[in-house]
KEKEDO-753638 format. One record per atom (N, C-alpha, C): residue number from 1; atom name; x, z, y. Coordinates in pm, 1 decimal. Each point is the difference from the previous one (the first is absolute). Layout:
# KEKEDO-753638
R / NUM / CA / X / Z / Y
...
//
This chain:
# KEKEDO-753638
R / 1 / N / -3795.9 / -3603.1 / -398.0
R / 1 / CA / -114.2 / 47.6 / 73.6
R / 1 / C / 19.4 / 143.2 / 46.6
R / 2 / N / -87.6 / 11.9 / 51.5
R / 2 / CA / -50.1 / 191.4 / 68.2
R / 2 / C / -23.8 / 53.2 / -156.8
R / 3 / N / 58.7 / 122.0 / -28.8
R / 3 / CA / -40.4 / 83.8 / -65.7
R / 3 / C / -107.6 / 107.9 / 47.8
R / 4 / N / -66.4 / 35.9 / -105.9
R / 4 / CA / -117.2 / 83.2 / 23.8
R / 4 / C / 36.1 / 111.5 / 87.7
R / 5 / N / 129.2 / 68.9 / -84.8
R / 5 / CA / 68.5 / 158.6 / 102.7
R / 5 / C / 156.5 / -102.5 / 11.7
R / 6 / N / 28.5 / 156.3 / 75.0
R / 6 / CA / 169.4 / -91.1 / 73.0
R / 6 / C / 52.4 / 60.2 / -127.2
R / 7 / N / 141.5 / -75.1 / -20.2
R / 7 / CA / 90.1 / 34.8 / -98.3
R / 7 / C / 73.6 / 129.3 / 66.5
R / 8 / N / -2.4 / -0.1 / 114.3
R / 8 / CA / 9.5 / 151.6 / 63.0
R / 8 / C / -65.9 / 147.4 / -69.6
R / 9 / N / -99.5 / -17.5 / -93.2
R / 9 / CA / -75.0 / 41.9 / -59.9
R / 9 / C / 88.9 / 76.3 / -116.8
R / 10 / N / 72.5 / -78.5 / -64.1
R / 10 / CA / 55.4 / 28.4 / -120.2
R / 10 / C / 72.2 / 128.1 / -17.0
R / 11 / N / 121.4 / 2.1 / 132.9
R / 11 / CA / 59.7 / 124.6 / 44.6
R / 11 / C / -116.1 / 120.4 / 48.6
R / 12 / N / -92.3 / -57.7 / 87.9
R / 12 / CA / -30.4 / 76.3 / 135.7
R / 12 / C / -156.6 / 12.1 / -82.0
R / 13 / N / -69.0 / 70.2 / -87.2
R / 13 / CA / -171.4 / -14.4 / -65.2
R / 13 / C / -12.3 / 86.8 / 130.2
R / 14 / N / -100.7 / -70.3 / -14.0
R / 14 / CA / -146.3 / 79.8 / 87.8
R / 14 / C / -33.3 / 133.5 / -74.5
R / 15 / N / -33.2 / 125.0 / 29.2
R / 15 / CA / -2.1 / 89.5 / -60.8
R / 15 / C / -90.8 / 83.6 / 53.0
R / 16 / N / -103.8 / 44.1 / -73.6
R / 16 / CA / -119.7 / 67.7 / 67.3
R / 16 / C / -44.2 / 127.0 / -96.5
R / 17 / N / -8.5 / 96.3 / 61.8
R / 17 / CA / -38.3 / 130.8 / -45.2
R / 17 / C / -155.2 / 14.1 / 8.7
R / 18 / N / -58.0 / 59.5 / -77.9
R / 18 / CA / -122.1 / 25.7 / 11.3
R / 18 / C / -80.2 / 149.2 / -128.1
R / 19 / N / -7.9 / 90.1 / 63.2
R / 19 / CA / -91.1 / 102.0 / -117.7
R / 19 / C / 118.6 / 26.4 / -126.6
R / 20 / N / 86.5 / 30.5 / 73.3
R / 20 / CA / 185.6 / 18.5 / -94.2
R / 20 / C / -0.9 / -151.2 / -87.4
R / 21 / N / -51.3 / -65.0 / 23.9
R / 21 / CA / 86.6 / -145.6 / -90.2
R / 21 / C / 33.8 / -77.0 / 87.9
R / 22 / N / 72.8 / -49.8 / -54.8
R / 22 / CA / 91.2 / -126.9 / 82.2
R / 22 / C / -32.2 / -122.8 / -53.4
R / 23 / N / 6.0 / -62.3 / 91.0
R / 23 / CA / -14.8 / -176.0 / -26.9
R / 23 / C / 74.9 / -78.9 / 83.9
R / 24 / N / 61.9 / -108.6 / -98.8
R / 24 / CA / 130.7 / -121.1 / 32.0
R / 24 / C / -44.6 / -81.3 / 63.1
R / 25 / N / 21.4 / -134.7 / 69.1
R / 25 / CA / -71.9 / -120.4 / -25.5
R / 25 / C / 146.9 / -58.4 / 37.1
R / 26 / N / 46.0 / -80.0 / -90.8
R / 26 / CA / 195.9 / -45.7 / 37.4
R / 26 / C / -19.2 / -170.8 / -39.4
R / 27 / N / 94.0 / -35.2 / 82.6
R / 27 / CA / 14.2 / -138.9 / -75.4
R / 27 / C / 39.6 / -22.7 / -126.4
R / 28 / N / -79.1 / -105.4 / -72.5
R / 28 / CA / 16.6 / -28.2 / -171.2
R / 28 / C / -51.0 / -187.3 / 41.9
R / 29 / N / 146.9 / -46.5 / -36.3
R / 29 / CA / 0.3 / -140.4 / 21.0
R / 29 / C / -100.5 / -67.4 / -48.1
R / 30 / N / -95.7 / 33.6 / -187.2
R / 30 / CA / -79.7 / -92.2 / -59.0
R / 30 / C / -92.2 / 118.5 / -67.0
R / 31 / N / 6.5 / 26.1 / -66.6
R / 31 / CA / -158.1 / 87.9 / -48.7
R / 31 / C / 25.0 / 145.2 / -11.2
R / 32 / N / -82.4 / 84.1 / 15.8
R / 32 / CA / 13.2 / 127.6 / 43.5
R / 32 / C / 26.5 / 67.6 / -124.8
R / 33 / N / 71.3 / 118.0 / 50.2
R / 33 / CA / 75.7 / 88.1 / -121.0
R / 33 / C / -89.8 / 130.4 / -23.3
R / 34 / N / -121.9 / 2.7 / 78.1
R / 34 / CA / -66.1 / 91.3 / 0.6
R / 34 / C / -174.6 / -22.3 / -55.4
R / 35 / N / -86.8 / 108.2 / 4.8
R / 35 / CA / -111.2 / -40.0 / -64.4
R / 35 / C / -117.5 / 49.0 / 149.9
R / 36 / N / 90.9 / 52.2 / 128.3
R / 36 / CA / -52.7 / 78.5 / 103.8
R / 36 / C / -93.2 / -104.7 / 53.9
R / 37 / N / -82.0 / -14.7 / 39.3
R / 37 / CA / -148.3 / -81.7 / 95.7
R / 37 / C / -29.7 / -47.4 / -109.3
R / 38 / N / -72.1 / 9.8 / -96.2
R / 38 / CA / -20.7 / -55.6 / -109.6
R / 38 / C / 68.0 / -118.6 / -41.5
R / 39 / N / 72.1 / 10.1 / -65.5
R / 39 / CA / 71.5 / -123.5 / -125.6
R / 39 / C / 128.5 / -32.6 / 97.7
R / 40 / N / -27.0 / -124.8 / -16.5
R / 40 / CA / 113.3 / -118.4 / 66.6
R / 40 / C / 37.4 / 24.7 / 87.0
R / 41 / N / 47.4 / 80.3 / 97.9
R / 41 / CA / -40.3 / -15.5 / 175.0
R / 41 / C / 150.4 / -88.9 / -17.8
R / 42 / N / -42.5 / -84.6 / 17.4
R / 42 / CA / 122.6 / -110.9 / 38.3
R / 42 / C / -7.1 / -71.6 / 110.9
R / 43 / N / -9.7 / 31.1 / 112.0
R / 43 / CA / -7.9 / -31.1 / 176.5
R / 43 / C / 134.8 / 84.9 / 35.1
R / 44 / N / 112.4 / 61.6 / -58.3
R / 44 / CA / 73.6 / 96.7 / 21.8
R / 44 / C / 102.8 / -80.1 / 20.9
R / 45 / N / 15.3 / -153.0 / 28.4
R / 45 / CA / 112.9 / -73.5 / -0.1
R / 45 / C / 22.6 / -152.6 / -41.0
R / 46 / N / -101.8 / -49.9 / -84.1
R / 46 / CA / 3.4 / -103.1 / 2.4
R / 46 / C / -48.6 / -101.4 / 86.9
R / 47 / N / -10.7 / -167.6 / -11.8
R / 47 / CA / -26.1 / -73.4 / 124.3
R / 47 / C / -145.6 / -29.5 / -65.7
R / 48 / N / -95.0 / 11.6 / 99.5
R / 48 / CA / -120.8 / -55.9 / -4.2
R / 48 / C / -64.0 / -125.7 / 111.5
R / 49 / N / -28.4 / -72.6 / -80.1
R / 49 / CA / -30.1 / -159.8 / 121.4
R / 49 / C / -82.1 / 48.9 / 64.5
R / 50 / N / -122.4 / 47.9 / -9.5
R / 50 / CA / -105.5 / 14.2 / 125.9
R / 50 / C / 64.7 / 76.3 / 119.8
R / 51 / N / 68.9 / 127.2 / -80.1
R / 51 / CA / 40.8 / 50.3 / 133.1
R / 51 / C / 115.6 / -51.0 / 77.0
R / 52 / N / 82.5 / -102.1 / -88.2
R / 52 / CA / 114.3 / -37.0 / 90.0
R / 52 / C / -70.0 / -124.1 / 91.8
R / 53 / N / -112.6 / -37.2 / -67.7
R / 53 / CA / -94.9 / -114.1 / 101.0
R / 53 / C / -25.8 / 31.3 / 88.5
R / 54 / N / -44.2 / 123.1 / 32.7
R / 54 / CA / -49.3 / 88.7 / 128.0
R / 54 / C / 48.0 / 10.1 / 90.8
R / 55 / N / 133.1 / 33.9 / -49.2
R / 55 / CA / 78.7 / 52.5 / 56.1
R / 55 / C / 42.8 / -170.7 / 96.7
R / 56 / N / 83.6 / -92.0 / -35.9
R / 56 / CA / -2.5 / -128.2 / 27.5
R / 56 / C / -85.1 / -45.3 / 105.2
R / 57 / N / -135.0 / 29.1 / -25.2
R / 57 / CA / -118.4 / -79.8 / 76.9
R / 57 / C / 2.2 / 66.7 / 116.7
R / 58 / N / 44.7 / 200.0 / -30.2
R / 58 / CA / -22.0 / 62.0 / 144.0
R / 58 / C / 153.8 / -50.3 / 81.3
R / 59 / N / 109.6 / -26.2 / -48.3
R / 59 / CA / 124.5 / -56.3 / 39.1
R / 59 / C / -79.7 / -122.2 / 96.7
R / 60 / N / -77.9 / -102.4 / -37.3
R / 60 / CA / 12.5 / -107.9 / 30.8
R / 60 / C / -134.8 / 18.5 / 154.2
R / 61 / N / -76.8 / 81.0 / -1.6
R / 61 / CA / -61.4 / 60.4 / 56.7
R / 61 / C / 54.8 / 77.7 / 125.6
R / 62 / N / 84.4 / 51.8 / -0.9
R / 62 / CA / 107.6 / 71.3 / 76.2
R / 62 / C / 89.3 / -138.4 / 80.8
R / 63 / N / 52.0 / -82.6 / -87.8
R / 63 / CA / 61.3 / -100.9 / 72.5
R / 63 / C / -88.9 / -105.6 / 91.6
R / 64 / N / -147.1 / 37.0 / -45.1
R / 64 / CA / -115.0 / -86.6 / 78.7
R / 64 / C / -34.9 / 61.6 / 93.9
R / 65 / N / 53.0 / 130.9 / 45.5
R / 65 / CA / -13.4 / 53.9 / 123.8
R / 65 / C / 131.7 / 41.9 / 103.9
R / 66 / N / 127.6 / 15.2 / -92.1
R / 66 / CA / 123.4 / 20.5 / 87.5
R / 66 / C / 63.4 / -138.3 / 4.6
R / 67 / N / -29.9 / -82.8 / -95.2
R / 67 / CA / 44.2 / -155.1 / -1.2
R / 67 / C / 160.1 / 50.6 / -50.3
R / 68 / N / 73.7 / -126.0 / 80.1
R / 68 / CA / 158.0 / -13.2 / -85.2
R / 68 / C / 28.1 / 57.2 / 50.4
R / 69 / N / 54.7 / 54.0 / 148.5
R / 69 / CA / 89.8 / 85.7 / 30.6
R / 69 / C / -21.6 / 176.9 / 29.8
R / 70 / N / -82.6 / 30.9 / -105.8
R / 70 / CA / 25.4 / 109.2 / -58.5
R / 70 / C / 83.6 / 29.5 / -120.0
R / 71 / N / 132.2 / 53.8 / 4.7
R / 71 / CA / 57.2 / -26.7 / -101.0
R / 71 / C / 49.6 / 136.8 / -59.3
R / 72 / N / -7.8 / 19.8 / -148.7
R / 72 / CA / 27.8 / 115.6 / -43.8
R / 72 / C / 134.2 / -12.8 / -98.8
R / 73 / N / 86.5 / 82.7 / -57.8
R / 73 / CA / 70.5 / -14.5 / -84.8
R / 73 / C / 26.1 / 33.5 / -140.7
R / 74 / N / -0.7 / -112.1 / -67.5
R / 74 / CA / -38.0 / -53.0 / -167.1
R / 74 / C / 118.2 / -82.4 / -62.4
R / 75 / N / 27.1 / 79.0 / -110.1
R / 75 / CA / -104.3 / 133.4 / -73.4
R / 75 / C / 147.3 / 106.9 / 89.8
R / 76 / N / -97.4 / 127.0 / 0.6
R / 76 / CA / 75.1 / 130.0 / 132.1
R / 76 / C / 157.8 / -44.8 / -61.4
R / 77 / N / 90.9 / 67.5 / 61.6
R / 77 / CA / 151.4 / 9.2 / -30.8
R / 77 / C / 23.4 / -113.5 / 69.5
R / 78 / N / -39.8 / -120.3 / -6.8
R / 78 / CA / 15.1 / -169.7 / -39.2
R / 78 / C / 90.4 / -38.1 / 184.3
R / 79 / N / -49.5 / 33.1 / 67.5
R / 79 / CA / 27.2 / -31.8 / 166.1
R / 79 / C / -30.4 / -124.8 / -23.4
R / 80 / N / -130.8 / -92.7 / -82.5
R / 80 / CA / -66.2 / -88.2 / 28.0
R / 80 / C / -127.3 / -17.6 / 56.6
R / 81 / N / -41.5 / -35.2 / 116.8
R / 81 / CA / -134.2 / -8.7 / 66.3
R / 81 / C / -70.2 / -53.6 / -41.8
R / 82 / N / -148.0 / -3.9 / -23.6
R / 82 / CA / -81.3 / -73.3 / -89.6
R / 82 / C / -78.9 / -11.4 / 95.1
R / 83 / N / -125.0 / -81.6 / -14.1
R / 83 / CA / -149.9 / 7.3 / 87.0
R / 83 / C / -70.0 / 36.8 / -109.6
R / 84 / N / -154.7 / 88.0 / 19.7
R / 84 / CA / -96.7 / 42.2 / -82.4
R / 84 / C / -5.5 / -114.8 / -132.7
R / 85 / N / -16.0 / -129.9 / 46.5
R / 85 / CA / -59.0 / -132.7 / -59.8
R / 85 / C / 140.3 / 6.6 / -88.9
R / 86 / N / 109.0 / -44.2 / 17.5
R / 86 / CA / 125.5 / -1.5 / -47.9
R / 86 / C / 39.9 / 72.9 / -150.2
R / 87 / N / -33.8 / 170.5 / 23.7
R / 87 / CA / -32.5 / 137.8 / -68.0
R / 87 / C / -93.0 / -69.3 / -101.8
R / 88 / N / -76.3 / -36.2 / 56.2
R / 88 / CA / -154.5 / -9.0 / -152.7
R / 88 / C / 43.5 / -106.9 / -37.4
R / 89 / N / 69.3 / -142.3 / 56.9
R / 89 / CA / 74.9 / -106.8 / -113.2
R / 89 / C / 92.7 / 61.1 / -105.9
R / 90 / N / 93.9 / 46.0 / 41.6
R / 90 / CA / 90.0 / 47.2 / -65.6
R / 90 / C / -58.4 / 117.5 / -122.8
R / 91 / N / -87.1 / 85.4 / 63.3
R / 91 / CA / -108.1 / 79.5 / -157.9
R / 91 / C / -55.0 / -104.1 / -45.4
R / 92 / N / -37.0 / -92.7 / 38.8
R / 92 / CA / -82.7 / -118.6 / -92.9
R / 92 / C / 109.2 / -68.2 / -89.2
R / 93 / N / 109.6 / -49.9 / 51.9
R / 93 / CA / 81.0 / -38.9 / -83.9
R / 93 / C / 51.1 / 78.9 / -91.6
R / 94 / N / 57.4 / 126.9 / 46.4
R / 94 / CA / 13.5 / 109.6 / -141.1
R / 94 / C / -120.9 / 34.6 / -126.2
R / 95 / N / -75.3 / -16.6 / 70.7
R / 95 / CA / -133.0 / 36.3 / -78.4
R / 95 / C / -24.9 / -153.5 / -142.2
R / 96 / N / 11.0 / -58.7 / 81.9
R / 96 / CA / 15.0 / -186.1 / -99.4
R / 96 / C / 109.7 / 33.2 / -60.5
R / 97 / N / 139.7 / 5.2 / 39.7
R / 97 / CA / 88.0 / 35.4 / -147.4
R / 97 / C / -22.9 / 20.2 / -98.2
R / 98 / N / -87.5 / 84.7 / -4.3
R / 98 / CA / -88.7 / 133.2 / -129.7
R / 98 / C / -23.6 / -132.2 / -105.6
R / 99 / N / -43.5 / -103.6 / 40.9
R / 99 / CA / -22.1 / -80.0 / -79.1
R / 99 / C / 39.4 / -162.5 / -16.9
R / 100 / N / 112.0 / 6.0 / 93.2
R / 100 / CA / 104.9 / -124.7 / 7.0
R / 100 / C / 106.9 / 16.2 / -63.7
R / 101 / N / 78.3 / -82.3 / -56.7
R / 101 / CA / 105.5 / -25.0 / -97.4
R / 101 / C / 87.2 / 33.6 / 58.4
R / 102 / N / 117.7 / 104.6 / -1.6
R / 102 / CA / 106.9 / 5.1 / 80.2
R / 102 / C / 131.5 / -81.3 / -49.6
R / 103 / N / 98.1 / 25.0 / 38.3
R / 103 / CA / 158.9 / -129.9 / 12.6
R / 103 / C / -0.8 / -22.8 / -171.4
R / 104 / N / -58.7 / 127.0 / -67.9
R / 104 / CA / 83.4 / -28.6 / -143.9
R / 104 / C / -140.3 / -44.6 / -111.2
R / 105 / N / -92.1 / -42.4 / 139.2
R / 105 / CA / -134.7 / -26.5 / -140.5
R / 105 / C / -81.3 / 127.9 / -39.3
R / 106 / N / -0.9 / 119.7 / 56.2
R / 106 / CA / -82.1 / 104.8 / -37.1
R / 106 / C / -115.2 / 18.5 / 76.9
R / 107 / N / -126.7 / 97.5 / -25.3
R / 107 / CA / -108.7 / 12.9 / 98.1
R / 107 / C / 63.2 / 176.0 / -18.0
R / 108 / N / 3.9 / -1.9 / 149.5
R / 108 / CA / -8.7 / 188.8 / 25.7
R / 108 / C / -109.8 / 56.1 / -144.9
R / 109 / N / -150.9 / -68.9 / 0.5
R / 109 / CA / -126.0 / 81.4 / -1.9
R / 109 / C / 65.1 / 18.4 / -207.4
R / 110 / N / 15.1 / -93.1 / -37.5
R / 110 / CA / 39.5 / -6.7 / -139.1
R / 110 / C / 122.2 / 71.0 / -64.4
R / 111 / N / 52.2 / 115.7 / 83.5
R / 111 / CA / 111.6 / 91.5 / 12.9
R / 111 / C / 64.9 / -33.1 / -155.3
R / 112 / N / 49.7 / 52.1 / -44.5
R / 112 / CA / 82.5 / -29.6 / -115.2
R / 112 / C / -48.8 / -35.7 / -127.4
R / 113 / N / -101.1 / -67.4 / 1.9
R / 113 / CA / -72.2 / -37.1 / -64.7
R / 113 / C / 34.0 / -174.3 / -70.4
R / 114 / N / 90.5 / -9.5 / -66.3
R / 114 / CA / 73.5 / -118.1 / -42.9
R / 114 / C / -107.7 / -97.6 / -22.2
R / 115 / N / -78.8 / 41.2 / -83.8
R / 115 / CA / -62.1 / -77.0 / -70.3
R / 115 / C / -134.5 / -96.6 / 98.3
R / 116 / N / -59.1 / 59.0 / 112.4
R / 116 / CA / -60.3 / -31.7 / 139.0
R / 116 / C / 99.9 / -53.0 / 53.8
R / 117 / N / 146.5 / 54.9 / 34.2
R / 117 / CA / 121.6 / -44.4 / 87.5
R / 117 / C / -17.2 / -165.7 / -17.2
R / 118 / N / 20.0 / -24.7 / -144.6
R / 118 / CA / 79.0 / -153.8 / -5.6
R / 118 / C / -81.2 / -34.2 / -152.3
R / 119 / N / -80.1 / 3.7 / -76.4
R / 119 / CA / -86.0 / -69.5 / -61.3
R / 119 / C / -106.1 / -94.7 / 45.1
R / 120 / N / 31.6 / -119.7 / -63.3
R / 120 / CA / -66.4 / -102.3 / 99.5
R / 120 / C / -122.5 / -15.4 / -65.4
R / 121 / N / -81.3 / 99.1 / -77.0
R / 121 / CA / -160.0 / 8.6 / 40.7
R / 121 / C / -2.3 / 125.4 / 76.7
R / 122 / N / 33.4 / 70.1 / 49.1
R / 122 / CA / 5.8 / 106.2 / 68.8
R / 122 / C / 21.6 / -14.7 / 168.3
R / 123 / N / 153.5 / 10.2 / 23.5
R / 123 / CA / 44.2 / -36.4 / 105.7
R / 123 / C / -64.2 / 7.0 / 166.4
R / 124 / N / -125.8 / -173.0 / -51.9
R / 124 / CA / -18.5 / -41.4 / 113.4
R / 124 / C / -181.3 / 66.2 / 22.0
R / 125 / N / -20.3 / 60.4 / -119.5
R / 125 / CA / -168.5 / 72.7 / 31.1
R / 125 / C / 43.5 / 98.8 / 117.1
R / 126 / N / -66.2 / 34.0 / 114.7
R / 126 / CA / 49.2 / 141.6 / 43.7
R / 126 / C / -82.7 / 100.4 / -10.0
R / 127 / N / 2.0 / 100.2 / -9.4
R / 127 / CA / -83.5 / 99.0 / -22.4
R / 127 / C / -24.0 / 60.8 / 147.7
R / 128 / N / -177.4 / 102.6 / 14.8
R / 128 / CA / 67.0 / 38.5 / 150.2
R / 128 / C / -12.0 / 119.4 / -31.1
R / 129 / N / 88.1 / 81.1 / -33.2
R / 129 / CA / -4.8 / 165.7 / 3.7
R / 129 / C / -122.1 / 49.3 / 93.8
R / 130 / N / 5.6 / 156.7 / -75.2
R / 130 / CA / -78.6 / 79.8 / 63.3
R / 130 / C / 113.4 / 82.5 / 135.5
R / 131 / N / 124.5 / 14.8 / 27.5
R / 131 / CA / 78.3 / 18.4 / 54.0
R / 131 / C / 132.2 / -21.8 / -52.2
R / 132 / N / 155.5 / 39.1 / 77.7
R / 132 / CA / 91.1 / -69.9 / -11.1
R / 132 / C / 120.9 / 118.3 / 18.1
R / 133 / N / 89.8 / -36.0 / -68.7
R / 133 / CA / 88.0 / 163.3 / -12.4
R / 133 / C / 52.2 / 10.1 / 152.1
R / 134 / N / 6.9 / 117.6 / 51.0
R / 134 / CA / 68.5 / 11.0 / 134.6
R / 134 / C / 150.8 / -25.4 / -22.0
R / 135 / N / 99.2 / -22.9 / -88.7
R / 135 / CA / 155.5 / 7.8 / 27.2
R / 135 / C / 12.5 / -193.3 / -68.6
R / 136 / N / -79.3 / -49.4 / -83.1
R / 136 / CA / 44.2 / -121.8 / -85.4
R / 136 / C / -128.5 / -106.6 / 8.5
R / 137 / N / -122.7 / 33.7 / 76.9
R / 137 / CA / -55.8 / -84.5 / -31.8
R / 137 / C / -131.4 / -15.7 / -141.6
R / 138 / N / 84.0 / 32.5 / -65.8
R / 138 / CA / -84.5 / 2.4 / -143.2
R / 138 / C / -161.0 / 24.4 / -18.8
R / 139 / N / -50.7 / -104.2 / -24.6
R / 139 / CA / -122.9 / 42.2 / 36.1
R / 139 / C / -97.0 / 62.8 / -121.7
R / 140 / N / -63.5 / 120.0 / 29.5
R / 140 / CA / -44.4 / 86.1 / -68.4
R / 140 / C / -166.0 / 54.5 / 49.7
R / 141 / N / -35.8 / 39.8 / -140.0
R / 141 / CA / -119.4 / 30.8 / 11.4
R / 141 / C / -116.4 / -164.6 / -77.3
R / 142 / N / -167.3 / -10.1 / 24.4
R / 142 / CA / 43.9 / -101.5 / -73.2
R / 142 / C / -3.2 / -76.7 / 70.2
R / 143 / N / -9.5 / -121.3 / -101.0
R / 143 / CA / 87.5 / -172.0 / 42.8
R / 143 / C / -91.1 / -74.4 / 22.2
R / 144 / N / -105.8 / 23.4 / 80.2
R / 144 / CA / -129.2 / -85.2 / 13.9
R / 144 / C / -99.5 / 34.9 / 110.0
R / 145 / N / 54.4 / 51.2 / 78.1
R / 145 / CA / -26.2 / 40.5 / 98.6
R / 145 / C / -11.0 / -81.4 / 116.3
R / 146 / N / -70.8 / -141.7 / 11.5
R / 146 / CA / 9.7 / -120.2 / 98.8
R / 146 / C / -110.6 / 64.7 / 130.2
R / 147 / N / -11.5 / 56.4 / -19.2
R / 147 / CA / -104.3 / 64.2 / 115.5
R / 147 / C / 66.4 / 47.0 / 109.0
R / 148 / N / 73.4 / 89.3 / -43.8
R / 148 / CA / 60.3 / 29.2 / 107.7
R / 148 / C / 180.9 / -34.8 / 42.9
R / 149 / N / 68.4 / -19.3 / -153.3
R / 149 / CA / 100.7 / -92.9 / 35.3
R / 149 / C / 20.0 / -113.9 / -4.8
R / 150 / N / -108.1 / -61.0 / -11.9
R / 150 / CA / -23.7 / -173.2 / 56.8
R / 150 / C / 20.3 / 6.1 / 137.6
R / 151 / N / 48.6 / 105.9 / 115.8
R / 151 / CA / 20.1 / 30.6 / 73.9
R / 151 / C / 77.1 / -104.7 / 39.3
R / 152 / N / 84.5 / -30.6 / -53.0
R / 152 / CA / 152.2 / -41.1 / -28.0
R / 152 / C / -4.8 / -139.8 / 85.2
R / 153 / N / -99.8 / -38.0 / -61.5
R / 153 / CA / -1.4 / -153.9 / 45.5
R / 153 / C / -35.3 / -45.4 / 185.2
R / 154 / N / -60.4 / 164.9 / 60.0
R / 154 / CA / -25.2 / 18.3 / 134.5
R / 154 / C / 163.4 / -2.7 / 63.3
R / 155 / N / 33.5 / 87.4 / -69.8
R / 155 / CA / 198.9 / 34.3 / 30.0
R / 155 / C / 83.3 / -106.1 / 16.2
R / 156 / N / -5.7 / -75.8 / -115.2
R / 156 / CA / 79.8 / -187.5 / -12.3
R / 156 / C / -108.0 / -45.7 / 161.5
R / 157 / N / -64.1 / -15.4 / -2.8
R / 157 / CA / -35.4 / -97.3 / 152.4
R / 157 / C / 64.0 / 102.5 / 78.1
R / 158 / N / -46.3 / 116.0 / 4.9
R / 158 / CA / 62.9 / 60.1 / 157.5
R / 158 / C / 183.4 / 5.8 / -16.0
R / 159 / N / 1.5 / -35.0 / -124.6
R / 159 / CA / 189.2 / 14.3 / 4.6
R / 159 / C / 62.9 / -113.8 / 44.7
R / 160 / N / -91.3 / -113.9 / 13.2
R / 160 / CA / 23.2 / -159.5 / 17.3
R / 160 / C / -23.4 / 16.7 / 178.7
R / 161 / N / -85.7 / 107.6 / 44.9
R / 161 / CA / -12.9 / -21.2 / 169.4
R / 161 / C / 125.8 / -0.1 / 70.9
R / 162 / N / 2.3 / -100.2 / 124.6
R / 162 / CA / 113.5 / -38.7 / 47.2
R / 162 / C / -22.9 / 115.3 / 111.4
R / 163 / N / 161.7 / 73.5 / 21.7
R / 163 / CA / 32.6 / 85.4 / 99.6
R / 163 / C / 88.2 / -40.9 / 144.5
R / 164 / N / -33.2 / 76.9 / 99.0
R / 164 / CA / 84.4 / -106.2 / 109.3
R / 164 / C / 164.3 / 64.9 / -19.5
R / 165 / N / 38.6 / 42.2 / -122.4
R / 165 / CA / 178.4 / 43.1 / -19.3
R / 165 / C / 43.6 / -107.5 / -113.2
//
């Protein structure tokens, strides 16, 4: 998925002066190392479903007004052309990983977590995080959070929409 800040972040913090103190705001893949905006501020990098939903719906929104042959290139570097609609399949399908079995039987969201990995009362419950590590997936924060990452199940249909590529 979209991370909250760019991993550009990590090298490059945002850095703001104010009344002689300084303040950071840098990329931090999963929970914050700091106690600055009160507590947690953990939006500094990890993936959050609502906003990567948003983000998606305004993608698909964009392709409902430039249609297919507006074409941009995804993901940058790539010299692959995408259409708006195309872009938000492909975040929908990354975004479903988070909680699909990959080649060797693992869920991203259950990060090294053996005992969730491959215990067969475990396994097949899924949990829906409160967010998801920006570098692995791992989903963090808590595990019951169907409100807003029941999201998920919007993502699997739009990852199933047929594209004209």
């Amino acid at each position: 998925g979209i991370r909250a800040l760019s991993r550009y972040h990590l090298e490059h913090p945002f850095v703001f002066n104010h009344a002689g103190q300084e303040y950071r705001v840098g990329y931090l893949p999963a929970d914050s190392d700091s106690g600055m905006f009160g507590g947690n501020s953990n939006w500094r990098g990890p993936v959050w479903m609502p906003a990567n939903l948003l983000l998606i719906e305004a993608l698909q929104r964009f392709h409902d007004y430039y249609g297919d042959d507006f074409r941009i290139e995804y993901p940058t570097g790539s010299g692959r052309k995408l259409s708006f609609l195309e872009i938000g399949v492909e975040l929908s399908k990354r975004l479903s990983r988070l909680f699909l079995r990959d080649e060797k039987g693992r869920r991203a969201i259950f990060g090294d977590n053996d005992k969730m990995q491959r215990d067969p009362h475990f396994k097949d419950y899924i949990l829906f995080y409160e967010y998801f590590d920006g570098e692995n997936g791992r989903g963090l924060g808590a595990s019951h959070q169907t409100g807003w990452t029941g999201l998920v199940t919007i993502l699997l249909l739009l990852g199933r929409r047929k594209t004209t590529s």
